[in-house]
N, CA and C atoms of all chains as a GROMACS GRO file, in nm:
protein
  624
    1UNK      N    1  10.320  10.578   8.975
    1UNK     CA    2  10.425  10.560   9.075
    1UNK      C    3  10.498  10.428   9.049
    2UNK      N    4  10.594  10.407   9.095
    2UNK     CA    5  10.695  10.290   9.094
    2UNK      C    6  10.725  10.224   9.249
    3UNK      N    7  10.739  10.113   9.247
    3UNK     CA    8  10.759  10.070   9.387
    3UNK      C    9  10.866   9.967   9.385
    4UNK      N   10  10.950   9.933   9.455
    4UNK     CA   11  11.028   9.788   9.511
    4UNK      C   12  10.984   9.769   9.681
    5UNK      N   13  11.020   9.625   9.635
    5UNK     CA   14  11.055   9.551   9.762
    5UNK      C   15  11.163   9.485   9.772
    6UNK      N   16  11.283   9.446   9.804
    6UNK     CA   17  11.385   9.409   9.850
    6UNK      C   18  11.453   9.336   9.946
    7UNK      N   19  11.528   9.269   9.948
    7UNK     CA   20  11.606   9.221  10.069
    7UNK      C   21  11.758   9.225  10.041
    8UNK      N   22  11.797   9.234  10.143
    8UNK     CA   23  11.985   9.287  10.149
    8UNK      C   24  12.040   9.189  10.259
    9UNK      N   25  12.099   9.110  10.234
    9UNK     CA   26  12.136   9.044  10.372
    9UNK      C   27  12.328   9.074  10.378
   10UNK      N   28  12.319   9.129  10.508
   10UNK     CA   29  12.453   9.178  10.521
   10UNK      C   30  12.570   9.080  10.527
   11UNK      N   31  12.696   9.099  10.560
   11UNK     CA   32  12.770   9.004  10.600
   11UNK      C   33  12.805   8.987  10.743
   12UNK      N   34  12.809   8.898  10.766
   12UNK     CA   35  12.788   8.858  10.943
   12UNK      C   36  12.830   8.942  11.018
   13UNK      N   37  12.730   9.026  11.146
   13UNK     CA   38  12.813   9.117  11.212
   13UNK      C   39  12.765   9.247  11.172
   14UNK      N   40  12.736   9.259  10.990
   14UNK     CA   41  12.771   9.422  10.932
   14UNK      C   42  12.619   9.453  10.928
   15UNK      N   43  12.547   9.413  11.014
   15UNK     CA   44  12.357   9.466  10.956
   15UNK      C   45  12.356   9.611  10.994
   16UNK      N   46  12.454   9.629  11.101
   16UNK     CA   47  12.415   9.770  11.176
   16UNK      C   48  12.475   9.888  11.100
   17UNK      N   49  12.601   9.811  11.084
   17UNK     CA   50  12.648   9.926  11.007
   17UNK      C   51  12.614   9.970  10.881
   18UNK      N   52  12.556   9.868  10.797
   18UNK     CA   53  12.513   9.842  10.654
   18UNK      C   54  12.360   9.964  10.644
   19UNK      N   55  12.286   9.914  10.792
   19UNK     CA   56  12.172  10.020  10.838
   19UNK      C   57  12.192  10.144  10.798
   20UNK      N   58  12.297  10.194  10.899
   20UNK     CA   59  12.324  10.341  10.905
   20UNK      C   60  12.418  10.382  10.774
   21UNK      N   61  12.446  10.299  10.652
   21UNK     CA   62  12.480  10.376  10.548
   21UNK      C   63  12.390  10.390  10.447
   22UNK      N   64  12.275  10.317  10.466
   22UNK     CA   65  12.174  10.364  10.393
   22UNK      C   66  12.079  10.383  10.452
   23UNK      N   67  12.015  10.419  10.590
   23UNK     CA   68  11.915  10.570  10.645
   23UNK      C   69  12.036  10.688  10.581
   24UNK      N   70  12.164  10.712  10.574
   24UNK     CA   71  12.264  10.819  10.571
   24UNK      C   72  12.275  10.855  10.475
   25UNK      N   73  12.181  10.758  10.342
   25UNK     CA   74  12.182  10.796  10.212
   25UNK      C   75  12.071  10.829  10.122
   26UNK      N   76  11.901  10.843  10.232
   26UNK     CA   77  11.822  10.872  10.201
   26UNK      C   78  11.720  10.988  10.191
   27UNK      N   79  11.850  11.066  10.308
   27UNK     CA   80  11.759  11.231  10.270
   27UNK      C   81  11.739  11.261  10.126
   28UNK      N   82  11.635  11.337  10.096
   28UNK     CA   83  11.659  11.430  10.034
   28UNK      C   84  11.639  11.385   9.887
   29UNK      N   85  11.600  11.217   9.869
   29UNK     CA   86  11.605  11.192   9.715
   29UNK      C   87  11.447  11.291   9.642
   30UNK      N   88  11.504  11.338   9.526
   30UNK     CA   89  11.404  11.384   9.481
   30UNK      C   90  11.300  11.283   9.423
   31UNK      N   91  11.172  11.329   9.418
   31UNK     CA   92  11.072  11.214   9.364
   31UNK      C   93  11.095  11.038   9.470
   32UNK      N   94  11.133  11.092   9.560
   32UNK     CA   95  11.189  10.982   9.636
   32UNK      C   96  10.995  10.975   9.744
   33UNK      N   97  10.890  10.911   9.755
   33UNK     CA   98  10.778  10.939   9.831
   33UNK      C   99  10.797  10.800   9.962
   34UNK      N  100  10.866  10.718   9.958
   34UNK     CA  101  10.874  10.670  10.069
   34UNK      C  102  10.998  10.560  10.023
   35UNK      N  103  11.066  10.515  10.169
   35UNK     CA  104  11.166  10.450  10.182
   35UNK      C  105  11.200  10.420  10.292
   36UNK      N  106  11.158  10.287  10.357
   36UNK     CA  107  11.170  10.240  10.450
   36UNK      C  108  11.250  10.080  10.500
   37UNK      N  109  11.361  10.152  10.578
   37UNK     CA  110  11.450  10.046  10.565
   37UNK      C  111  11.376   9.947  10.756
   38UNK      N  112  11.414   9.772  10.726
   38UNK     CA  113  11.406   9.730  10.851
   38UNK      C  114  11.423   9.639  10.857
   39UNK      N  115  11.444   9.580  11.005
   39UNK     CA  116  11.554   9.455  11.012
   39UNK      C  117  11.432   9.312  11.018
   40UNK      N  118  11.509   9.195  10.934
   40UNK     CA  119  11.391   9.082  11.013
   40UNK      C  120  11.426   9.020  11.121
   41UNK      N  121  11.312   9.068  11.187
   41UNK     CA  122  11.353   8.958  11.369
   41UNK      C  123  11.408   8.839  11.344
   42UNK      N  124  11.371   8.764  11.296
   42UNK     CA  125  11.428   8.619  11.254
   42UNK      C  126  11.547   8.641  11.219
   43UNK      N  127  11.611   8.678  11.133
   43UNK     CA  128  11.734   8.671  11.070
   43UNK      C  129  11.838   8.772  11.090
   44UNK      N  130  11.927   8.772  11.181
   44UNK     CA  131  11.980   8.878  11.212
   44UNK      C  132  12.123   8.924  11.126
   45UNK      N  133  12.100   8.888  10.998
   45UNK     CA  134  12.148   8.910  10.888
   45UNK      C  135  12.103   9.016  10.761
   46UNK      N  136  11.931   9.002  10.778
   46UNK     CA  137  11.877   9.041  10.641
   46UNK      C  138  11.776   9.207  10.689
   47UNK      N  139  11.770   9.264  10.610
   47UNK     CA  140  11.710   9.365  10.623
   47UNK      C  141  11.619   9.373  10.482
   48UNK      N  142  11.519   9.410  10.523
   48UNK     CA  143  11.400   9.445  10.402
   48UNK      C  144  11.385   9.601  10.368
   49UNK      N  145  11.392   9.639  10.244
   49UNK     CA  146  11.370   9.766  10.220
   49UNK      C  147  11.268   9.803  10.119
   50UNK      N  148  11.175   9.846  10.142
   50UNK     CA  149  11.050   9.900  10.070
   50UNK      C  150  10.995  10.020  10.002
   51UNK      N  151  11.032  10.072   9.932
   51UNK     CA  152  11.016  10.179   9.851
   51UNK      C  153  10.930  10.219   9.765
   52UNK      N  154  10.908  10.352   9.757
   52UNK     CA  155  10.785  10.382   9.672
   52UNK      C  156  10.832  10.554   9.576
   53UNK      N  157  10.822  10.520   9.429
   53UNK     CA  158  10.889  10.636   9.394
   53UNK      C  159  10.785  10.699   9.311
   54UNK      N  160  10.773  10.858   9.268
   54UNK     CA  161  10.719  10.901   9.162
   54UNK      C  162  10.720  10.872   9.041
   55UNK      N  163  10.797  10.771   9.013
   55UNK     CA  164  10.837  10.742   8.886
   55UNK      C  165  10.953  10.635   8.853
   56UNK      N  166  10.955  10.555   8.753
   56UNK     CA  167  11.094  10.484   8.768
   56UNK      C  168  11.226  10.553   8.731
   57UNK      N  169  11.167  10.656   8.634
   57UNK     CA  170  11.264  10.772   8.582
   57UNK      C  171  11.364  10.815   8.763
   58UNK      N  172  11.266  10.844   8.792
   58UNK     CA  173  11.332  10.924   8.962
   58UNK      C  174  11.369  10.834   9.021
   59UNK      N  175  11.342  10.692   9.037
   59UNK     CA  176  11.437  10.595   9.091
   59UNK      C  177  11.582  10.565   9.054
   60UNK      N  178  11.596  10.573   8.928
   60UNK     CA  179  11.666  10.552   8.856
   60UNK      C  180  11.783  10.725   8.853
   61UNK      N  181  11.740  10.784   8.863
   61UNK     CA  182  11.781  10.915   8.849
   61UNK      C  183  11.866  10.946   9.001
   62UNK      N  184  11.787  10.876   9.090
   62UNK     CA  185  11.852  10.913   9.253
   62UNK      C  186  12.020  10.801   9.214
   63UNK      N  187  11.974  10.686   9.144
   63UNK     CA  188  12.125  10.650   9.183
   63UNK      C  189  12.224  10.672   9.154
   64UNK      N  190  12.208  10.806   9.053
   64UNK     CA  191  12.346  10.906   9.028
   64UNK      C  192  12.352  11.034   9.113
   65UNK      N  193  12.268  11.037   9.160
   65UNK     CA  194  12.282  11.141   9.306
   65UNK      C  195  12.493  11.067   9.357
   66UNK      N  196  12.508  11.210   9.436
   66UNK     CA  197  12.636  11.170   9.488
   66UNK      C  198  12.584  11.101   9.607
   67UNK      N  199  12.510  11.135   9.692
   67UNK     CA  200  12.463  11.112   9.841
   67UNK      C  201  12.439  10.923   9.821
   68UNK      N  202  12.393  10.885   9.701
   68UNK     CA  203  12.299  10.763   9.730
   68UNK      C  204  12.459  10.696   9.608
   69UNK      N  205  12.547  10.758   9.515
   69UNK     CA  206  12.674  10.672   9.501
   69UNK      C  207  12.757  10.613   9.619
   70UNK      N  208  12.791  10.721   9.731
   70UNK     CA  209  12.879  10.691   9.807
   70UNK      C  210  12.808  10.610   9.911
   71UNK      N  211  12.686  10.613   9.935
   71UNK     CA  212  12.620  10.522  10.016
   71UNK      C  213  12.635  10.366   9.950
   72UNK      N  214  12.596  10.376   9.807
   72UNK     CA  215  12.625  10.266   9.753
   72UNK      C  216  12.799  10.223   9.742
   73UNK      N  217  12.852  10.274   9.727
   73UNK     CA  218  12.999  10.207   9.774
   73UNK      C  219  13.028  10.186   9.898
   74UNK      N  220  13.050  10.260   9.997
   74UNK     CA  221  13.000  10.248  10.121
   74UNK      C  222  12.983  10.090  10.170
   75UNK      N  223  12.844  10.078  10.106
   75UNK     CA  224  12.741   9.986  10.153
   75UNK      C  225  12.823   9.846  10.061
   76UNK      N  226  12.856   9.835   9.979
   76UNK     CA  227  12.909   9.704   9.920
   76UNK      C  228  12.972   9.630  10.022
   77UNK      N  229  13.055   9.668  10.018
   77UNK     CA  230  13.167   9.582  10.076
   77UNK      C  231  13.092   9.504  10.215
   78UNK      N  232  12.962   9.545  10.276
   78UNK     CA  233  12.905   9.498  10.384
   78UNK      C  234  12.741   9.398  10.356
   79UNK      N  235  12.764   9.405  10.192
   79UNK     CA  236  12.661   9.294  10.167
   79UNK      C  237  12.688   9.163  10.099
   80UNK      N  238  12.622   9.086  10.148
   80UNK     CA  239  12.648   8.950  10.123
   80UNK      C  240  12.527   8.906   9.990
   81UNK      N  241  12.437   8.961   9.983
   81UNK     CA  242  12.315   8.914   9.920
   81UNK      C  243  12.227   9.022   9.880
   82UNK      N  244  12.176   9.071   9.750
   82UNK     CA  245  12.069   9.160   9.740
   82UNK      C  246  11.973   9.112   9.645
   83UNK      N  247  11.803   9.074   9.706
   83UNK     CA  248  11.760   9.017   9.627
   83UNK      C  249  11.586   9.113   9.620
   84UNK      N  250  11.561   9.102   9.450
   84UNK     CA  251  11.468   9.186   9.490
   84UNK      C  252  11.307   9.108   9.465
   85UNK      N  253  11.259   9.146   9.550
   85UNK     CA  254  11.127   9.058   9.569
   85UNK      C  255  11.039   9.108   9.517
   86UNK      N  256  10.990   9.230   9.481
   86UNK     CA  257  10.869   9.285   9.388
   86UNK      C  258  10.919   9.427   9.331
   87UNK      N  259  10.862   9.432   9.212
   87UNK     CA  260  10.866   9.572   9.149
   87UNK      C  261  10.733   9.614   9.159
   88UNK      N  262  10.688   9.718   9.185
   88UNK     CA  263  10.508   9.752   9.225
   88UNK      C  264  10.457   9.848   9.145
   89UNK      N  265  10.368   9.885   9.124
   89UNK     CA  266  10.282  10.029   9.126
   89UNK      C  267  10.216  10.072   9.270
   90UNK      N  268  10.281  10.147   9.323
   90UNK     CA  269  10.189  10.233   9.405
   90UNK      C  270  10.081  10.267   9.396
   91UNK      N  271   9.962  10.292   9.454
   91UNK     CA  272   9.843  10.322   9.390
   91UNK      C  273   9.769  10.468   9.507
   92UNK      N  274   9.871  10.423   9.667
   92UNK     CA  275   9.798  10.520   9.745
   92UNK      C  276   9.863  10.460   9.880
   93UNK      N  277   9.756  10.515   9.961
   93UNK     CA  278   9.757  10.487  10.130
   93UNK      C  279   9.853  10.598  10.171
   94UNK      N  280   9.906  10.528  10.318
   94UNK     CA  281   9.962  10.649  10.445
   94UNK      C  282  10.121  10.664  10.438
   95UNK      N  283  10.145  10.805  10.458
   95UNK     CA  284  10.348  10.794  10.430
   95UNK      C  285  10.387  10.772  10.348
   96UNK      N  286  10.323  10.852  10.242
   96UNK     CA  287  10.316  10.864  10.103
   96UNK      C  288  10.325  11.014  10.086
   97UNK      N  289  10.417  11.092   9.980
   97UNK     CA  290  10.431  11.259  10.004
   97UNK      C  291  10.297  11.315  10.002
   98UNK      N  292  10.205  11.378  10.047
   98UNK     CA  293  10.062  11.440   9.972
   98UNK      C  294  10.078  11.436   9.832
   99UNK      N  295  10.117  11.451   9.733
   99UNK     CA  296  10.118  11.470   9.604
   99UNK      C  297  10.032  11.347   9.552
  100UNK      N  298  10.107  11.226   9.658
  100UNK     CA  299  10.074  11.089   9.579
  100UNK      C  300  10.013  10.994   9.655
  101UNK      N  301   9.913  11.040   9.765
  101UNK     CA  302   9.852  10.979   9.863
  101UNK      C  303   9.786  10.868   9.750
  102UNK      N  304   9.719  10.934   9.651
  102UNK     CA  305   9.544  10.862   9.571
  102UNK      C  306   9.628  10.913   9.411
  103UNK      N  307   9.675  10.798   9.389
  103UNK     CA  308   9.699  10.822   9.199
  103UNK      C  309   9.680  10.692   9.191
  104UNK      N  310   9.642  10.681   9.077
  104UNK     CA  311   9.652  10.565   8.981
  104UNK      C  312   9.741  10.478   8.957
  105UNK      N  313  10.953   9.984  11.644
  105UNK     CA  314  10.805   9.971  11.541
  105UNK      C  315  10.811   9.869  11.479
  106UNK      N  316  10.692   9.805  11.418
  106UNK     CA  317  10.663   9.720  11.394
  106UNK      C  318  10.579   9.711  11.228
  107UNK      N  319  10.667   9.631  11.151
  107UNK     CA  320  10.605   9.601  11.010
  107UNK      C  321  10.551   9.506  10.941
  108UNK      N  322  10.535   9.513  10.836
  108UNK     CA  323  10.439   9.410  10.731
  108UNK      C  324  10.451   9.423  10.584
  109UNK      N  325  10.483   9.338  10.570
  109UNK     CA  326  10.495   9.306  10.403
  109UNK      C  327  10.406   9.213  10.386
  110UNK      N  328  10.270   9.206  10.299
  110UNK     CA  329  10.189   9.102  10.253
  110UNK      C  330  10.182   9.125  10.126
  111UNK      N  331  10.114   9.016  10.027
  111UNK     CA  332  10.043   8.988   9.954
  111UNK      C  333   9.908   8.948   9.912
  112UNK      N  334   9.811   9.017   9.875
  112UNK     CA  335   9.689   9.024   9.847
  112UNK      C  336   9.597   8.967   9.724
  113UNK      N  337   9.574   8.851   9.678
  113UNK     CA  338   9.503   8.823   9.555
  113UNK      C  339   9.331   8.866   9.586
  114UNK      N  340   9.347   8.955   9.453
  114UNK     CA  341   9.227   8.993   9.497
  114UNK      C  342   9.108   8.864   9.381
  115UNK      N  343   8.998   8.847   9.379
  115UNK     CA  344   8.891   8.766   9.344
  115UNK      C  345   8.938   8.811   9.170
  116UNK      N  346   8.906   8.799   9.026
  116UNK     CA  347   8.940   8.801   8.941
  116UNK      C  348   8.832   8.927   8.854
  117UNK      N  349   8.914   9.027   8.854
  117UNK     CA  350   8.842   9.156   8.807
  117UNK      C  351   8.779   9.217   8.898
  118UNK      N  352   8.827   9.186   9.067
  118UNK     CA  353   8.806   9.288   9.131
  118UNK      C  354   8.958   9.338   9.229
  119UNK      N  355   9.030   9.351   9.167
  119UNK     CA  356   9.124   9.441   9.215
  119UNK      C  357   9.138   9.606   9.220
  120UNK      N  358   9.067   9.681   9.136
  120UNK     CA  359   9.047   9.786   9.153
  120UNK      C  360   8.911   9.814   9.252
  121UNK      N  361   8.809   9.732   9.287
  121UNK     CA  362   8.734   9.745   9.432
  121UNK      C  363   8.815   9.740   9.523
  122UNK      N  364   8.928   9.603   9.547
  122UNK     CA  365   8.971   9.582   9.638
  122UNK      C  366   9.023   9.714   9.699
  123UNK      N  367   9.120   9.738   9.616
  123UNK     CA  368   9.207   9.861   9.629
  123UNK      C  369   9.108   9.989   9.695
  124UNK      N  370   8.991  10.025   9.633
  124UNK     CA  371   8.925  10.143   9.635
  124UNK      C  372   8.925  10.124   9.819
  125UNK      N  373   8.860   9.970   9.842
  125UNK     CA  374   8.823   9.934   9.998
  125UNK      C  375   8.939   9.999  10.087
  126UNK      N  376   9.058   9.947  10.062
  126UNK     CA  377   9.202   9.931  10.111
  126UNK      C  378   9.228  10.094  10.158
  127UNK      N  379   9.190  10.097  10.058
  127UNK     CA  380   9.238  10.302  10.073
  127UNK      C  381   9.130  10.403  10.129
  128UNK      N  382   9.032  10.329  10.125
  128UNK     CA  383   8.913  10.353  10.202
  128UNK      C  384   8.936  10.388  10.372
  129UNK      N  385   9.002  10.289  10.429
  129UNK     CA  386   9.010  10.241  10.552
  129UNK      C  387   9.081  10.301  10.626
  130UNK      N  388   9.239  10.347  10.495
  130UNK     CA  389   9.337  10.371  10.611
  130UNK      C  390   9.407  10.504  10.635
  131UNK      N  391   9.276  10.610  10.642
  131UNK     CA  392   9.316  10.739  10.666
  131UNK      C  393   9.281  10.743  10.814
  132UNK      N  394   9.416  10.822  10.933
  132UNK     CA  395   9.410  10.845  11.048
  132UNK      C  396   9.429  10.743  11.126
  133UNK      N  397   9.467  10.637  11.096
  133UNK     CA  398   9.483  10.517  11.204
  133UNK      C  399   9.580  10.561  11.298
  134UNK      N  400   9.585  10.527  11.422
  134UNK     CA  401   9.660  10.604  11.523
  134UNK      C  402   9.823  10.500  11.542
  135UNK      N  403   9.913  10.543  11.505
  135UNK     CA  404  10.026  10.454  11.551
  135UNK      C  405  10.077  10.425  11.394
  136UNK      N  406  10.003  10.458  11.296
  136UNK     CA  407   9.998  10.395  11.180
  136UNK      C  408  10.135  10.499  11.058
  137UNK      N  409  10.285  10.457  11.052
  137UNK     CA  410  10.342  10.556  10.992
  137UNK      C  411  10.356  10.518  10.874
  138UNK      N  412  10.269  10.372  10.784
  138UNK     CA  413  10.309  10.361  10.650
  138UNK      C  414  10.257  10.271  10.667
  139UNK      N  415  10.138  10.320  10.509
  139UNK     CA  416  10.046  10.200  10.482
  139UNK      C  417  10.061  10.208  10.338
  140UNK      N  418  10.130  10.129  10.266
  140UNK     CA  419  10.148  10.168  10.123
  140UNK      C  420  10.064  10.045  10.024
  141UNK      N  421   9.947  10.065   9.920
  141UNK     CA  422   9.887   9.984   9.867
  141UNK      C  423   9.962   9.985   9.689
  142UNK      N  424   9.989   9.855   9.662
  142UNK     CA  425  10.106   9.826   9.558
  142UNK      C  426  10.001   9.757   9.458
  143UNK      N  427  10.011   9.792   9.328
  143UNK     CA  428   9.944   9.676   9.198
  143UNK      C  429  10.106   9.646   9.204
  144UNK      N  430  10.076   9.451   9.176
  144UNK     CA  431  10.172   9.382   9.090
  144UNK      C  432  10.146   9.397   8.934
  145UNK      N  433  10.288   9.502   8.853
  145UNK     CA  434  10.221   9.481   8.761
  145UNK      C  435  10.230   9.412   8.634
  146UNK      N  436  10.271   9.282   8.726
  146UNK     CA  437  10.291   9.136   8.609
  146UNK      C  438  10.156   9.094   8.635
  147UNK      N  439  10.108   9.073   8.734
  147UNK     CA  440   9.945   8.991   8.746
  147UNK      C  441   9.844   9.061   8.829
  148UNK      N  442   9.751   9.050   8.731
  148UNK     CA  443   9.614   9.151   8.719
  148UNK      C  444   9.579   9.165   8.829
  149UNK      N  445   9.558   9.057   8.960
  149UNK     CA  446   9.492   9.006   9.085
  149UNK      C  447   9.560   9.034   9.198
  150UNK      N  448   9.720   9.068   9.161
  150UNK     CA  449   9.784   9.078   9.292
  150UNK      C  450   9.809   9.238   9.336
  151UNK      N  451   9.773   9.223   9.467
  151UNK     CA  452   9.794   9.382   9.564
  151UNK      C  453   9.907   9.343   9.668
  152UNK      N  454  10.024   9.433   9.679
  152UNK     CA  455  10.090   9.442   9.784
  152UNK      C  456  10.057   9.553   9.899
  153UNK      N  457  10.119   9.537   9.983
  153UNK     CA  458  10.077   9.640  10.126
  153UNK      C  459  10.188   9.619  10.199
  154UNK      N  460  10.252   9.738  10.208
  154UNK     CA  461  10.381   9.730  10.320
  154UNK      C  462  10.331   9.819  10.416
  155UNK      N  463  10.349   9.790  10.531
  155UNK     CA  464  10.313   9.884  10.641
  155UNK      C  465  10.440   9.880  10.728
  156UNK      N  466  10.417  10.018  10.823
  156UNK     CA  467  10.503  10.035  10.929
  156UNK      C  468  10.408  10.092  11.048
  157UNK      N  469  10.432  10.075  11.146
  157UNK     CA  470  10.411  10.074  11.298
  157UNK      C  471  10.437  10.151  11.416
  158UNK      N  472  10.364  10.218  11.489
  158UNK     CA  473  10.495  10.262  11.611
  158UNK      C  474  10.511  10.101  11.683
  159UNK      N  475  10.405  10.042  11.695
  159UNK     CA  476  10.360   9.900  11.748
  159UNK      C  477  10.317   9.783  11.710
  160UNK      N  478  10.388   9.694  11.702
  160UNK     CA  479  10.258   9.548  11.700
  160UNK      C  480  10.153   9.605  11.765
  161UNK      N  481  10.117   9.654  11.920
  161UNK     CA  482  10.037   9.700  11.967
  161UNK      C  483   9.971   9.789  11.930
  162UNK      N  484  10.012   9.872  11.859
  162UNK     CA  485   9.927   9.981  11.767
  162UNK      C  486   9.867   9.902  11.616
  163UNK      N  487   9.918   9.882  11.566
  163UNK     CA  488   9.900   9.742  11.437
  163UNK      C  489   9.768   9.689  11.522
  164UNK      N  490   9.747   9.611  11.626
  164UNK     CA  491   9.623   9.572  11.651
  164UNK      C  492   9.510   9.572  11.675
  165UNK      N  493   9.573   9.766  11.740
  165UNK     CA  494   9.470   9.803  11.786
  165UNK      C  495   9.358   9.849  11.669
  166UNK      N  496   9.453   9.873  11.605
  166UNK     CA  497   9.392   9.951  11.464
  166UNK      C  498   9.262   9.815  11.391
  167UNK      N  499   9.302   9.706  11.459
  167UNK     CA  500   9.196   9.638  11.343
  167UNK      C  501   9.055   9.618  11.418
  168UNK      N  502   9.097   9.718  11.526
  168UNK     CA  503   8.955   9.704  11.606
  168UNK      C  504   8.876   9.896  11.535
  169UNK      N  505   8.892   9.944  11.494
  169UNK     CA  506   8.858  10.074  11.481
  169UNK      C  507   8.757  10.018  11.375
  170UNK      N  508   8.623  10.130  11.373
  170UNK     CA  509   8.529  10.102  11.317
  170UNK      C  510   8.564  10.119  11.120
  171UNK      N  511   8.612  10.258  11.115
  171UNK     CA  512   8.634  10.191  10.965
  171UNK      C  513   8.742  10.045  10.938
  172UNK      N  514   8.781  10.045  11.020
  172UNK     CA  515   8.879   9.914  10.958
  172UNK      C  516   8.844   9.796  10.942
  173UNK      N  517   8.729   9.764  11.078
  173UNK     CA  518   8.682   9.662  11.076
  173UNK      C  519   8.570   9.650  10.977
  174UNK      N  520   8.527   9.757  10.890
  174UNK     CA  521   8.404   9.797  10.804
  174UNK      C  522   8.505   9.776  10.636
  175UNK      N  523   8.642   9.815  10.637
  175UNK     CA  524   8.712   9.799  10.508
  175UNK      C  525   8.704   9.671  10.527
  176UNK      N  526   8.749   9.535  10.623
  176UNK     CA  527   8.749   9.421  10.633
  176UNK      C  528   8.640   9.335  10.598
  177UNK      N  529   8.512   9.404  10.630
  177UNK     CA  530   8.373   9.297  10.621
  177UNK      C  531   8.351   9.353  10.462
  178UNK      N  532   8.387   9.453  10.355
  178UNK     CA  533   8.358   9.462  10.262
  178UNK      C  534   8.459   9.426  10.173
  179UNK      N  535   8.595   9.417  10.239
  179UNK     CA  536   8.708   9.379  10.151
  179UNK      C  537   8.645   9.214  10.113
  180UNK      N  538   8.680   9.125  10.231
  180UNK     CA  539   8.660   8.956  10.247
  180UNK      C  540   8.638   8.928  10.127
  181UNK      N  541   8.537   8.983  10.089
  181UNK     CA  542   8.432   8.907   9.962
  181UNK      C  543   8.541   8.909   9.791
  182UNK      N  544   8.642   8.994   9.841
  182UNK     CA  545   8.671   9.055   9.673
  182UNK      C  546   8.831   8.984   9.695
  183UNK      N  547   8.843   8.902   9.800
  183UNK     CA  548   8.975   8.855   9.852
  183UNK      C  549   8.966   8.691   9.835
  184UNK      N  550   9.061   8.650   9.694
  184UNK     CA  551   9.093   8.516   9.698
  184UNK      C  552   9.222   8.484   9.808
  185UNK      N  553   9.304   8.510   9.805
  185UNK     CA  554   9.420   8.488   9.867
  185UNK      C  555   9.460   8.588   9.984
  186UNK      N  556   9.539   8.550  10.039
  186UNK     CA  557   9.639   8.668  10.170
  186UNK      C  558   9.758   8.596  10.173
  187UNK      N  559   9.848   8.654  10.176
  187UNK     CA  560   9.984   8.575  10.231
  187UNK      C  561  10.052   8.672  10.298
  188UNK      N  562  10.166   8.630  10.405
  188UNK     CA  563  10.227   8.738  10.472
  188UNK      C  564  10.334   8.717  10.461
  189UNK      N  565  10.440   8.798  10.353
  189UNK     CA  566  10.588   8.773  10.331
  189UNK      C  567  10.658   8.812  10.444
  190UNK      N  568  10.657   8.902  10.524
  190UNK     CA  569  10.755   8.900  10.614
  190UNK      C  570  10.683   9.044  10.735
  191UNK      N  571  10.716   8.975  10.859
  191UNK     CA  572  10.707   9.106  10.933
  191UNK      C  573  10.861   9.162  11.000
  192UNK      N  574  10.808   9.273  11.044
  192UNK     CA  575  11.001   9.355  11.016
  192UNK      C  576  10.988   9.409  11.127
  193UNK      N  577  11.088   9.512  11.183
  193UNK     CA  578  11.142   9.562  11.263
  193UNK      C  579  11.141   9.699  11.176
  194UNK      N  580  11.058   9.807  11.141
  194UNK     CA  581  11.140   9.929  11.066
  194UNK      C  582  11.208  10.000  11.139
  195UNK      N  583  11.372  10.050  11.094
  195UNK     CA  584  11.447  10.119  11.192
  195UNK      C  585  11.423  10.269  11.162
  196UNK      N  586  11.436  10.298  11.003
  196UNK     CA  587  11.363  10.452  10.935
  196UNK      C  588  11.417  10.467  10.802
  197UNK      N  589  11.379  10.578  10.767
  197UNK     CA  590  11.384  10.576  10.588
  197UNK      C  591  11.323  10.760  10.581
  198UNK      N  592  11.269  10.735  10.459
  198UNK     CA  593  11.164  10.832  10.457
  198UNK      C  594  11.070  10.786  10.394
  199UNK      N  595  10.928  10.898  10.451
  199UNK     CA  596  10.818  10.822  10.463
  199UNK      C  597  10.721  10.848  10.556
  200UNK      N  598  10.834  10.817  10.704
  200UNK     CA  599  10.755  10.778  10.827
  200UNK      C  600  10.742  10.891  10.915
  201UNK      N  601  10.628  10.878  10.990
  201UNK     CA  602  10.617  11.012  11.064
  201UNK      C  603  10.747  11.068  11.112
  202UNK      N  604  10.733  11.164  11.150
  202UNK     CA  605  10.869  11.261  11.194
  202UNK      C  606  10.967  11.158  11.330
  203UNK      N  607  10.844  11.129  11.412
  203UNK     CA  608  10.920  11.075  11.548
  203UNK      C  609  10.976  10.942  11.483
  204UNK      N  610  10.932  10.897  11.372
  204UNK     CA  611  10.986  10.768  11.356
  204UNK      C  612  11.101  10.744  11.256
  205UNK      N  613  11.143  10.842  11.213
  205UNK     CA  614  11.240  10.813  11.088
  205UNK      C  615  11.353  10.797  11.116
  206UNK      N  616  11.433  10.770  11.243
  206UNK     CA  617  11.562  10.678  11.292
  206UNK      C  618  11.584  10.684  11.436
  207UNK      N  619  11.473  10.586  11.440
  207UNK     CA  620  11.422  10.543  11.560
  207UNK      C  621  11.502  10.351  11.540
  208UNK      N  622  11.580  10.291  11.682
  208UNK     CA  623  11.643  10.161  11.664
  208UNK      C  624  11.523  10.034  11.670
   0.00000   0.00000   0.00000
C-alpha cells in the first residue's frame, strides 16, 4: 500500500470552499482505500489530508481521473500552501477497504 | 469528529511487534471510523497512525476498553518515542463509516 500525509492551507476565508471541492472530488477513486480530509482547530486556514492507496501506481493514476483534474483546478486558485508531511506504507487497521485491512 | 495524526518510534528492530500489537487492538472500537497504521519508509523505527473519531469522547473512551488497554501494557516496552503531529477536526473523505463521510 502507499500512504500520504499532507497539509493544504487555503487562502484566507477559502477553507470551506477549498473543503467541498475536494470531499466533491473523492468518490469513486479506484484503488483509492481511504481519504480523509480535516480542518486544524488551531488554524483556521490549514486542512490536513491523509490518505491511504493500493498502490502508488493508483495514486498516481487517480490524478488523471477527470473527477479529481477538475477538482484540482477548481481547488488552485483557493490554495495558498501545499505541503507534504509523510509518504507511508500502510500496513493495516480500521477504514481501510476489506481487501487491505492486514497486508504488508 | 475528532482526529489524530501521530508518530511512533518504535525500540530498534521492533517495529514489526510494534505494529503486530497496534493492529492487534484496534478491531471494533466503538466511535472508531479510521485507524490507519503507516511504516515510514525512509526509517526502519518509525510508525505513523492517523485516526478519525465520531468523538474526542469516543477517542477516550476507547483507551479504557480491555483490549486497548492490553495493546498499551504490551506495546510500552517496544516504544522509544511518541509524538503527536496534529489533532484535526475530520469533515469526510472516504474511508469513514457511512454516517461520517460529510459530516461538518
Amino acid at each position: 500500500m502507499y500512504g500520504l500525509i499532507g497539509r493544504m492551507t487555503a487562502r484566507s476565508g477559502q477553507r470551506e470552499a477549498l473543503i467541498k471541492v475536494l470531499l466533491d472530488g473523492v468518490g469513486g477513486m479506484p484503488g483509492c482505500l481511504s481519504y480523509v480530509v480535516a480542518k486544524d482547530p488551531a488554524n483556521p486556514d490549514l486542512i490536513w489530508i491523509t490518505e491511504a492507496w493500493e498502490s502508488r501506481e493508483a495514486h498516481r493514476a487517480s490524478l488523471a481521473l477527470p473527477a479529481v483534474r477538475e477538482a484540482i483546478a477548481r481547488g488552485r486558485p483557493l490554495i495558498a500552501a501545499m505541503e507534504s508531511v509523510a509518504e507511508t506504507v500502510p500496513v493495516g487497521g480500521q477504514g481501510l477497504a476489506a481487501s487491505a485491512r492486514s497486508q504488508g
